[in-house]
Each structure stands twice: as C-alpha cells, then as structure tokens.
C-alpha positions in Angstrom: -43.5 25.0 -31.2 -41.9 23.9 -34.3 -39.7 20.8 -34.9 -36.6 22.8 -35.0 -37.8 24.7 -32.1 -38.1 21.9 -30.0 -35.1 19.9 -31.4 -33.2 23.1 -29.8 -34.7 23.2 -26.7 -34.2 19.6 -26.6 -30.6 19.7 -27.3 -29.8 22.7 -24.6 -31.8 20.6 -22.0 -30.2 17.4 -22.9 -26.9 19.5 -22.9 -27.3 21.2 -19.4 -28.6 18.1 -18.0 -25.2 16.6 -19.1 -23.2 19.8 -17.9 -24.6 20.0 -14.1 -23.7 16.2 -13.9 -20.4 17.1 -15.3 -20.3 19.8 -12.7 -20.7 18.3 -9.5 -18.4 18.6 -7.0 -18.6 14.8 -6.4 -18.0 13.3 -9.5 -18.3 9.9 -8.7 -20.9 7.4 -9.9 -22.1 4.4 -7.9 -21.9 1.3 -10.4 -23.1 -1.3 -7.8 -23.9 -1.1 -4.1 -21.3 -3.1 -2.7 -18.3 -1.1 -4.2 -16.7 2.4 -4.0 -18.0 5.0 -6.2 -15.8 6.0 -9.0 -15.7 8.5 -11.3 -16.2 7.3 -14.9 -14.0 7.9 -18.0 -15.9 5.7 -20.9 -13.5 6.7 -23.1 -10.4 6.8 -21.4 -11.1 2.7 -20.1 -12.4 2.0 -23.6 -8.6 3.1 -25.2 -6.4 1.4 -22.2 -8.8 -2.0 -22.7 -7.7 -2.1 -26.4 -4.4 -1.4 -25.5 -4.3 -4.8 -23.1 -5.9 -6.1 -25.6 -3.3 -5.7 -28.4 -0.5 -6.3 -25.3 -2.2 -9.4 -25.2 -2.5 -10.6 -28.7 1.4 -10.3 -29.4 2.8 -12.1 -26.4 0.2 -14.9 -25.9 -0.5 -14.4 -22.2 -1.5 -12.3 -19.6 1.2 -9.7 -17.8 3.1 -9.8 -14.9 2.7 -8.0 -12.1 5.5 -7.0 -9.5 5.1 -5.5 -6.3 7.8 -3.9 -4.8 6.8 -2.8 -1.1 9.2 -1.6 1.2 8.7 -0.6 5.1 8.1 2.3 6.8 9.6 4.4 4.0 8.8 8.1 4.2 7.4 10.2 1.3 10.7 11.8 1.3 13.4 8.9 1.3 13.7 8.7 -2.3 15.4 11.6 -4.5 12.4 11.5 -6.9 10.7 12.9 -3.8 12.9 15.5 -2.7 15.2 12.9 -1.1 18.2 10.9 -2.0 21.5 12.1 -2.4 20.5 15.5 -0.6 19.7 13.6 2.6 22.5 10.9 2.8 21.2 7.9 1.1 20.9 8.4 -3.0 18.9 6.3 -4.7 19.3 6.0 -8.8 18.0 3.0 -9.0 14.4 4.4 -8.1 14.9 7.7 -9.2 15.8 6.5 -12.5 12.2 4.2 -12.7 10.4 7.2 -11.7 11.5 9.3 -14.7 10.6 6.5 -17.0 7.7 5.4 -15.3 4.6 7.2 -13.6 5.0 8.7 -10.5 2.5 9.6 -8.2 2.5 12.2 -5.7 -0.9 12.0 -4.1 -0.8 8.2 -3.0 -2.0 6.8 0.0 -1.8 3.8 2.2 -3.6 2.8 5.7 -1.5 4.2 9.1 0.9 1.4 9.5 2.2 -2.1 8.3 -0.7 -4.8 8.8 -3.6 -2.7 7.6 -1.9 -1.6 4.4 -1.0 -5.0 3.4 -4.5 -6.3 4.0 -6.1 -3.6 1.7 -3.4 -4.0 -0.7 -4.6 -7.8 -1.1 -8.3 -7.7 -0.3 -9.2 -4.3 -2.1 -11.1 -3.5 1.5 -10.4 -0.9 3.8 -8.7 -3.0 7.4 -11.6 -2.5 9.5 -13.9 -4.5 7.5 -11.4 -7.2 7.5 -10.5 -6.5 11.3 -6.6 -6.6 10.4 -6.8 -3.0 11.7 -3.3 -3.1 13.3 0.1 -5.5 13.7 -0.5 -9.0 14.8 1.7 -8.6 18.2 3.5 -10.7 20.7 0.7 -12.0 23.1 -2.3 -11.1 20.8 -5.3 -13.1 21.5 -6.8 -13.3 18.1 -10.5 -14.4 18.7 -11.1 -15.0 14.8 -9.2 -15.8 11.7 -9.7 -12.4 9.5 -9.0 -14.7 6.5 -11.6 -16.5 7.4 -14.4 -15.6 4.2 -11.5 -12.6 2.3 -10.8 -13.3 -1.6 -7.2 -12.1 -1.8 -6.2 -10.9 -5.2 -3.5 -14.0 -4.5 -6.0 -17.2 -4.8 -8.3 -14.8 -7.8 -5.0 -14.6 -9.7 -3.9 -17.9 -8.4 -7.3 -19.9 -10.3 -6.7 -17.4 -13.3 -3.8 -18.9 -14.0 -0.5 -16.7 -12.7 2.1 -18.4 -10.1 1.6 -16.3 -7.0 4.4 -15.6 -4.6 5.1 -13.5 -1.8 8.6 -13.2 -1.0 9.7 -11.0 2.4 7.4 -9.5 5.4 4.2 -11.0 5.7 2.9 -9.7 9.1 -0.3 -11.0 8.5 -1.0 -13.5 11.1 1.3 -16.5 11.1 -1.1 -19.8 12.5 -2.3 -21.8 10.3 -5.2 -20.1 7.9 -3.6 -16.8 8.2 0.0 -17.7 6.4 0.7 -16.4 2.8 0.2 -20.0 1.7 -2.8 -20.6 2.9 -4.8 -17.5 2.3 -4.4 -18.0 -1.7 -0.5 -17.6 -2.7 1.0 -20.9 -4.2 4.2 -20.2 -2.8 6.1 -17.9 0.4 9.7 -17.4 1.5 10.6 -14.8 4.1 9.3 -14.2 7.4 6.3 -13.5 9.3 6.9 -10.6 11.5 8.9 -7.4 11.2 12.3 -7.6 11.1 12.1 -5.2 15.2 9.9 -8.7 16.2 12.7 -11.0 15.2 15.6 -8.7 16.0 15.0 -7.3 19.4 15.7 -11.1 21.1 19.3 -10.7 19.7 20.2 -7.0 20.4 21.7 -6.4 23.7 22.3 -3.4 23.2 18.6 -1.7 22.5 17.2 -4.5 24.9 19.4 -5.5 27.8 16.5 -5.9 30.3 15.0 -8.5 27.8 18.3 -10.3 26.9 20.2 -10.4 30.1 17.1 -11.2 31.8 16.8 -15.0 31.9 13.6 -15.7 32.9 12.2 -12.5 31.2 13.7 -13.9 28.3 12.1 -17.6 29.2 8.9 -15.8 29.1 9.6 -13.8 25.8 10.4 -17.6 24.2 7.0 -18.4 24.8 5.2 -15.7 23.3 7.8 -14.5 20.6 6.8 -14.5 16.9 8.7 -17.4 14.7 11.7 -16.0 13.8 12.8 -18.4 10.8 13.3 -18.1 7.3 10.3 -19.8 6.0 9.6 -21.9 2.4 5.5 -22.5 2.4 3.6 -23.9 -0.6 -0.4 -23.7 -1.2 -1.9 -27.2 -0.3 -0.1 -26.6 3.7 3.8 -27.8 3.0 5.8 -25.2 5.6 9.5 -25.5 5.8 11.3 -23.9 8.3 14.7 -23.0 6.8 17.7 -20.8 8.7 16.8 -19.4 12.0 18.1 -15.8 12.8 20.2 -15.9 15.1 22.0 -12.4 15.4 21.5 -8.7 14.1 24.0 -9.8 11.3 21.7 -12.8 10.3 18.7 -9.7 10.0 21.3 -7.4 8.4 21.5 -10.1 5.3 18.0 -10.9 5.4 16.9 -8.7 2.3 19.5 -10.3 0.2 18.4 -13.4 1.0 15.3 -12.6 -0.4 15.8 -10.5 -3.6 18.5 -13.3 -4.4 15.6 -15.9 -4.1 13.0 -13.1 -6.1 15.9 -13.3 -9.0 15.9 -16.9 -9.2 12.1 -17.2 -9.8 12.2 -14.4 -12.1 14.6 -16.4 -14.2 12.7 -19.6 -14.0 8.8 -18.0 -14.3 9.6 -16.6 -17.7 10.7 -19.6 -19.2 7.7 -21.1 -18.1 3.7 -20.7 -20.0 2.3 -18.8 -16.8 2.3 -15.2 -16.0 3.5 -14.6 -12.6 2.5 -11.8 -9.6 5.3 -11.7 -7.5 4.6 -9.4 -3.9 8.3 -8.6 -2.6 7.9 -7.3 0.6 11.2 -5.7 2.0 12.5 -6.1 5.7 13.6 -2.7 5.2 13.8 -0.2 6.3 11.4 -0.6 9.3 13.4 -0.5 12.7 15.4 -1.6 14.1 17.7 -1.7 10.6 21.3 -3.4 11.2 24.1 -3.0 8.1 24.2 -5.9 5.8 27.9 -7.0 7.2 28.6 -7.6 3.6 28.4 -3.9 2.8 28.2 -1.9 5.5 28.1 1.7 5.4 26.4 1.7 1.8 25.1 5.1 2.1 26.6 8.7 2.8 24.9 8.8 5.8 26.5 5.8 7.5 23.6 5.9 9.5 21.5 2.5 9.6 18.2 3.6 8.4 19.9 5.8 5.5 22.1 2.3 5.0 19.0 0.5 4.0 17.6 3.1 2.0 20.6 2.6 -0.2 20.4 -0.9 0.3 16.5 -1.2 -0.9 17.4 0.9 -4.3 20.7 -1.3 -5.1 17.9 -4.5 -4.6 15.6 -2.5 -6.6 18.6 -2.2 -9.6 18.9 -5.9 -9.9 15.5 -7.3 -10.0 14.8 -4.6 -12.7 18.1 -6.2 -14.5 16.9 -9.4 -13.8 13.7 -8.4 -15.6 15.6 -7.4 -18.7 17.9 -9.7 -18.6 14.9 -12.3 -19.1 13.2 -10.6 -21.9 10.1 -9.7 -19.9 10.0 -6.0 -19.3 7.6 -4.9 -21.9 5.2 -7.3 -20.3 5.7 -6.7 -16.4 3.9 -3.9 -14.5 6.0 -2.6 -11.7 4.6 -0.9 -8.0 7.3 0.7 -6.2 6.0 1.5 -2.6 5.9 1.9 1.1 3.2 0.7 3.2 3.1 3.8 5.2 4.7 7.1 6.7 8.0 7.3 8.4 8.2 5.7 12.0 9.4 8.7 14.1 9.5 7.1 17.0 12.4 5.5 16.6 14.8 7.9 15.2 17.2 8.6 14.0 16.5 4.9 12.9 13.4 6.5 10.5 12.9 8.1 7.4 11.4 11.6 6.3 8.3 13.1 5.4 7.7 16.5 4.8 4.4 16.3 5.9 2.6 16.6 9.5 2.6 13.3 11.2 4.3 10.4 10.8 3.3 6.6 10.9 0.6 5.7 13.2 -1.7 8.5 12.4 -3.8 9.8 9.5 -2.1 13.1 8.9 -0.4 13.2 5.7 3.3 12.1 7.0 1.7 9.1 8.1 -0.5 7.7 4.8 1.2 9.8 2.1 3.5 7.4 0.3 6.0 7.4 -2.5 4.1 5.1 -5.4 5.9 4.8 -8.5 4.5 2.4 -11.5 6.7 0.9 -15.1 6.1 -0.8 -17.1 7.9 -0.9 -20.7 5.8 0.6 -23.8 3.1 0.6 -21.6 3.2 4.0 -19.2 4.2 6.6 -20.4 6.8 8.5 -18.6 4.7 11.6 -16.4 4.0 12.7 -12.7 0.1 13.2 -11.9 -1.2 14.8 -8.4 -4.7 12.7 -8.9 -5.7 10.5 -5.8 -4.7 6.6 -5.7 -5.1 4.7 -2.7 -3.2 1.3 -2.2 -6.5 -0.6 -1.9 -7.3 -0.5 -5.9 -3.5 -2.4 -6.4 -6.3 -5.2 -5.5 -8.4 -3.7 -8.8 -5.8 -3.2 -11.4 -4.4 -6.6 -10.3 -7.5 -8.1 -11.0 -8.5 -6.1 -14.7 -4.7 -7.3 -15.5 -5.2 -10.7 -14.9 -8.8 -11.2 -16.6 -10.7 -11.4 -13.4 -14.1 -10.7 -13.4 -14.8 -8.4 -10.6 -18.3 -8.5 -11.0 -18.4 -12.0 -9.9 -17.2 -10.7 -6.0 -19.4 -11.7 -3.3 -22.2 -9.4 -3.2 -22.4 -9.8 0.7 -19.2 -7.7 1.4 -18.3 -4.1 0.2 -15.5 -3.3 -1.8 -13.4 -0.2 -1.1 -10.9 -0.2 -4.2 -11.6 2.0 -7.3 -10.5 0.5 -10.5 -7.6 2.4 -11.9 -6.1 0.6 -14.6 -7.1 3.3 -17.2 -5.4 5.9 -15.0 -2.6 4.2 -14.5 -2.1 3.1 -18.1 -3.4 5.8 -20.0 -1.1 8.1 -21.7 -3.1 11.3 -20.0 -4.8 9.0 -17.4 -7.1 10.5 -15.1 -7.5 9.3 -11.5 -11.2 7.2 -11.2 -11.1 7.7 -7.5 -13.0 10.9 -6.1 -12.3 9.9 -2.5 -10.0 8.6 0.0 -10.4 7.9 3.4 -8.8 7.5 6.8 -9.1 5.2 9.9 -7.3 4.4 12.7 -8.3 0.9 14.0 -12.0 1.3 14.7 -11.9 5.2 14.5 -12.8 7.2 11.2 -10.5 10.0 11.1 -10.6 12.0 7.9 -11.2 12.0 4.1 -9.6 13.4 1.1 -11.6 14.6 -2.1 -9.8 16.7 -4.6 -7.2 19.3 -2.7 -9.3 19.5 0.4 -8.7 16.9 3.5 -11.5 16.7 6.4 -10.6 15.7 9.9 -13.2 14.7 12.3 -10.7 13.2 14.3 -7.3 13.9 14.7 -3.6 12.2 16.7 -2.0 14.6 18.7 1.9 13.8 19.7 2.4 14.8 23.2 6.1 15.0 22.8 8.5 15.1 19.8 8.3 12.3 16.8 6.5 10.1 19.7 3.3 9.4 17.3 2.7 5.9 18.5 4.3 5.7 22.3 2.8 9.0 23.8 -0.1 10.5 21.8 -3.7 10.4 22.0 -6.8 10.3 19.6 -8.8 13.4 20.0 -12.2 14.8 18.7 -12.0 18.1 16.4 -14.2 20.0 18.2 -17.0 22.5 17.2 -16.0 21.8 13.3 -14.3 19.5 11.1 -11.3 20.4 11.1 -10.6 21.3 6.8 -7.5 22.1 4.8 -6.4 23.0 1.4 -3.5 20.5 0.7 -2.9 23.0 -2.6 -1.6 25.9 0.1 -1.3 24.4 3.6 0.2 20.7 2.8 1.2 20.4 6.2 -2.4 20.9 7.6 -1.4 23.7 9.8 -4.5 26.2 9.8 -8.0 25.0 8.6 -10.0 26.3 6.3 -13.4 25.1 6.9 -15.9 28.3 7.4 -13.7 30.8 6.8 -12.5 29.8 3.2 -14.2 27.2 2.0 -17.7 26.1 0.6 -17.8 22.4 0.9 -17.1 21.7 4.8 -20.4 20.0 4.5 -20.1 18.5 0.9 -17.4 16.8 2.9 -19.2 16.1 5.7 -21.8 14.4 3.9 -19.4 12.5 1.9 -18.1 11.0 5.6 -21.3 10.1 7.0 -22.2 8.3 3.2 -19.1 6.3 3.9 -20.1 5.2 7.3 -23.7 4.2 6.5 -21.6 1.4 4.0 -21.2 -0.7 8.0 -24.7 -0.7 8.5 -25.6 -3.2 5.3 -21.7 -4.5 6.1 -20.9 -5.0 9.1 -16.8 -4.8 9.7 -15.2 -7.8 11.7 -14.1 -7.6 14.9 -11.0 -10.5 15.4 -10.0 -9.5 18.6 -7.4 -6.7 17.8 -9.4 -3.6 19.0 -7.1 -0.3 18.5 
C-alpha cells in the first residue's frame, strides 16, 4: 500500500472512529470516577472560559451570583410558562427576565422542598446526603447530614464572596445543621416552611390543634422555631420578631427582600463579590395576604396573591441590582424547588404535567428555571436537560473553585454547565437526569425519552402526598416520549422504541455509583 493509500485509509478510520463516538446514543464521557458523566463540548467551554475571563479582567473581581428560589411553584405559574395573567396572577416582572434572559423548559429539581435545597448546595443527589425529605415536627434525626458535605456556601465562602441565605432554610435547625454553620457567613429568615410556623396560629385550618390546650401544650414542645432569625458563621444566633399571627406570616417575604435590598446596596460598595440564596416563603401553603396589599392578584385567591406577590419582590431586587451598578456582573436563577403541592388546593399552583409535588412524574420535578445576566446570556429558550444539582457546579466555575480538589471519597452528581448556560448557542453538558423518592429510584430522563421503574399512584384527586402509594411497573419499564406524550400517559417502551434497555442500563450504571459510595442514612427513612 502506498503512502497516500494508507494516509487515506488512515484518515477514514480515524474519521469513523470519531463519528461512531459522535453517534452514540449516550453521549456522555466519564472525566473522573467520583462525578457524573457529561457530555463534552471542548470548544464550546473553551469560548465561555475566555469570555469570564475578559468579564473578569474589566471589573477586577469575580461575579455575583443570585439565587432566587421560590416554593412550591408550578411549571405553569408564571406567564413565560403559559401562566400569568391567563390564570389570575400576572407576572411581568418574571416574564419580562425571561425574554431577556435564558429560559429553560426542560429543568428539574428533586420531589419536594428539603431534597432540592440540599442538591442545590451540595451538587449530590439527597439520598447520598440522607436529606431525602423535610425535617418534620417530632423527627428523630440519628445523624447530622452536614456532618462531612462541602456546600458550595463555605467553597465560595474561602474563595472570597460574602455568602448569605436570606428566607426558608428547611434544612435542619440544631446546631451544625443551620445556614451559619454549614458554610454561609450570614442567615436571616426562618427555619421551616412558612405551613410549620403558621398552622399554630390559624384557627381556622386547625381548630383541633388551637382550641385544644393540652394538644397545643404538646405541639409547644415539639414545634419548629418559629422566629425571625439573624445567624452569622463563627455560631452568633439572634432571635429577632417571633410570628405571632397569619398576618405576621403574610409580611414575612417583605421582611426579607427588604433585608436582600439592603445588602445588595451595601455588598457592592464593598471589594467582595457576593452569592446571595433568597429563598421565598412563598408560595408554599398555607399562603395568608400580605395585610399591606391584600388581594394583589386577579385571582384574589391566596396562592394566586403570592404569585403576584413573588414577581412584584422579584421587580425590586432586579431594581435594586441596577440601581447599584452591578447588573452586568450578577448572574441571576429564577426558580422553584419543585412541582405544585396539590394537595392543598386551591391553595397550589399549576402544572401541566402528570403529577404534582411529592412524586417523580413531570408535574412534580419539572420547574420553571430562568437565568440573566447582563451582556452575558443571550436572550433564547433551549429544551436541553439541567438539573438543579449543577447550580452547585456553575457556582463553583464562577467563583474560581477548583472542583477537582473535591473529596475523592464521595460522588458527585452535578454536570458542569456553565458553557451551556453562558454560551450564546449553549448546548446542555448533561445526558442524564434522574429521579428518587427518598430511598427509592424511580425514573431517569435522557434526551426526549423518560424511564420509570417505579412510579406514585394518587388514589384520589390532587392527594399526591396524603393518599397514594409507591408502586413497581410491572413486567416493563414503564417508557415515554416527552416529544409526543408530555404527560406520560401511554408508554412506549417495546412497541415504539429502541432504547428501553439503553435506558435500562443507563439505571442500573447509576445505581452501581452506591456500591463504591455508600448514601447516608440520618434517620429520615421515606
């Protein structure tokens, strides 16, 4: 064979090689054993790093980062999502980020509150933390789940930003498990959900609690803190104003998007970059009218009252933001940390999905996720996957942290999406999402197709937590095509569709990651 001959049949070989890598149906590449696979786009990071890079260069430090998450909103609450106006409770404030910013319509988040807000700051999927549900009223926790997590808080925290979480923690409230302890420098709000606080001063939803007295005695005991608390890192806690009445809870988000405004005002006069976590009350049940506006949507309902309420809170920090100069150098998150709560309407939201909060199906983990940021993203919608565990990556890559210096003896669950997220045409890095509920794997999502190995089944209308049951799939997997069934109404496994056991596989790769890493167990069960 000649030279040229076998410079050809070089080049084909080296060129098909390259094209049935290209052509897998799982994309994604494992970079090191401890983290999620991700799909690699080489050039795509390379022009989003040089972008920082030059961000970096002309204002002298590294950006901000702003998280704005609110509770139990549905996928469709917001009129970006089909919501809004249409459905009682418009939101232009949102609506009006999401045109400028990037909106994404294939985000997810864990089932309900606790677990989402553990991924969002440890990058790890809740059972490996054991945070795999709300830290209740009479829990027994055996073991501190902080006990041996990095949270992107302290990472940022040593690499110089002021961290702050201001609103819901719901992340454990002794001592080791507060905000301030577990790596933020500084937390106002409260520790529970506003329902926790509110239901021992509501009469009306509770009267066998409140007109109860030794019931009540009892609930004293066991009932989470219901203050407004100032904590600092180093163990300073003040308590501040006690609620008292449903009106106290009505005011309590303005309370803490005044306080969010003030530190805006006073971080960017100051050398450090901040990453500020606002975590409404809102809108998770039971919602009560601010008493200084009451009524604020067209609804009049409650729930559509804080909707409102959120996207008028969501108008003034962003004026806050550009009244201080800093909008070209603060990343934004819009959010929800899961699906509508059902269970309590007409006090919810909407999805227009199957399910709602408190189970995998889309209406419970498919979430409204909306990121600005000035000259930075350019204005689109993309379909791609993001799950709320790589906030904990991007918030890392913004702040200079090197994520290769993570403990090697605990697995990592986040993708890196930075270049998605930043790029002008970003593509998503993540092949793969998956589901659990507690100590159950449910599902997983690659491309359009969702698997189910498990699934929740309501026993009675919008009762998704109160009366239904986990139940096994039967013979099959239960598959569908999100592309033409988005409510996963008929799957498609055998009968249309090749890669029930591509999927399959995938799901049994993801739970042979618990063998080498073990997941905690801290007492909460399911």
């Amino acid at each position: 064979m000649t030279k040229r001959l076998l410079f050809i049949a070089l080049t084909i070989s080296i060129a098909t090689g390259l094209f049935a890598q290209e052509a897998k149906f799982d994309r994604s590449v494992k970079f090191k054993e401890n983290f999620e696979a991700a799909i690699p786009h080489p050039e795509q990071d390379r022009i989003v790093s040089q972008k920082l890079a030059e961000l970096e260069e002309r204002t002298g430090k590294k950006p901000n980062i702003l998280l704005l998450v609110a509770d139990d909103v549905g996928y469709g609450d917001f009129g970006a999502y089909g919501g809004g106006a249409q459905i009682g409770a418009a939101t232009p404030n949102i609506d009006q980020i999401a045109t400028e910013g990037l909106k994404l319509t294939a985000a997810y988040s864990q089932h309900t509150c606790t677990p989402t807000r553990a991924t969002i700051l440890t990058g790890r999927l809740p059972v490996r933390s054991g945070l795999t549900r709300p830290i209740l009223a009479g829990d027994n926790i055996t073991k501190n789940p902080w006990e041996g997590e990095l949270s992107s808080a302290e990472l940022l925290s040593e690499a110089g930003y002021h961290t702050m979480l201001v609103g819901k923690w719901h992340l454990g409230e002794p001592t080791g498990m507060r905000p301030h302890d577990v790596g933020f420098d500084e937390f106002y709000g409260y520790y529970p959900a506003q329902k926790e606080i509110s239901q021992g001063y509501d009469p009306r939803r509770y009267p066998d609690l409140i007109y109860n007295e030794d019931r009540y005695a009892a609930f004293e005991g066991i009932k989470p803190d219901d203050h407004l608390i100032h904590g600092f890192k180093g163990g300073e806690t003040n308590k501040l104003d006690q609620v008292t009445s449903t009106e106290d809870m009505g005011r309590a988000d303005q309370v803490l998007v005044d306080f969010t405004i003030s530190k805006i005002k006073e971080l960017a006069k100051g050398d450090k970059p901040f990453f500020i976590d606002h975590c409404f009350m809102k809108a998770h049940a039971d919602n009560f009218d601010n008493p200084d506006y009451p009524g604020l949507s067209a609804s009049k309902y409650p729930y559509k009252n804080s909707i409102a309420e959120i996207d008028k809170h969501v108008g003034d920090i962003y004026k806050a933001l550009e009244e201080a100069g800093i909008l070209e150098n603060t990343l934004i998150l819009i959010t929800s940390d899961n699906g509508p709560q059902m269970d309590s309407w007409p006090d919810s939201g909407y999805t227009p999905f199957r399910g709602a909060k408190g189970t995998t199906w889309e209406g419970g983990v498919r979430i409204p996720a909306i990121f600005y940021w000035k000259g930075m993203i350019a204005p689109r919608e993309s379909a791609e996957l993001f799950d709320l565990t790589d906030v904990f990556g991007l918030t890392l890559r913004l702040a200079g942290v090197d994520q290769n210096s993570l403990p090697s003896d605990k697995y990592y669950d986040y993708v890196d999406q930075t270049s998605f997220i930043l790029h002008d045409e970003g593509e998503s890095n993540r092949e793969t999402v998956y589901f659990w509920w507690g100590t159950e794997l449910m599902a997983c999502r690659m491309k359009e197709y969702k698997i189910h190995v498990k699934v929740i089944q309501e026993q009675s209308t919008h009762m998704y937590i109160d009366k239904s049951l986990i139940q096994d799939v039967g013979l099959a997997p239960w598959l569908f095509n999100l592309y033409i069934d988005p409510k996963e109404e008929i799957p498609v496994g055998h009968r249309r569709n090749a890669w029930l056991a591509t999927m399959g596989a995938k799901l049994k790769q993801h739970a042979a990651t618990f063998r080498k890493y073990p997941p905690k167990d801290v007492g909460l069960g399911n």
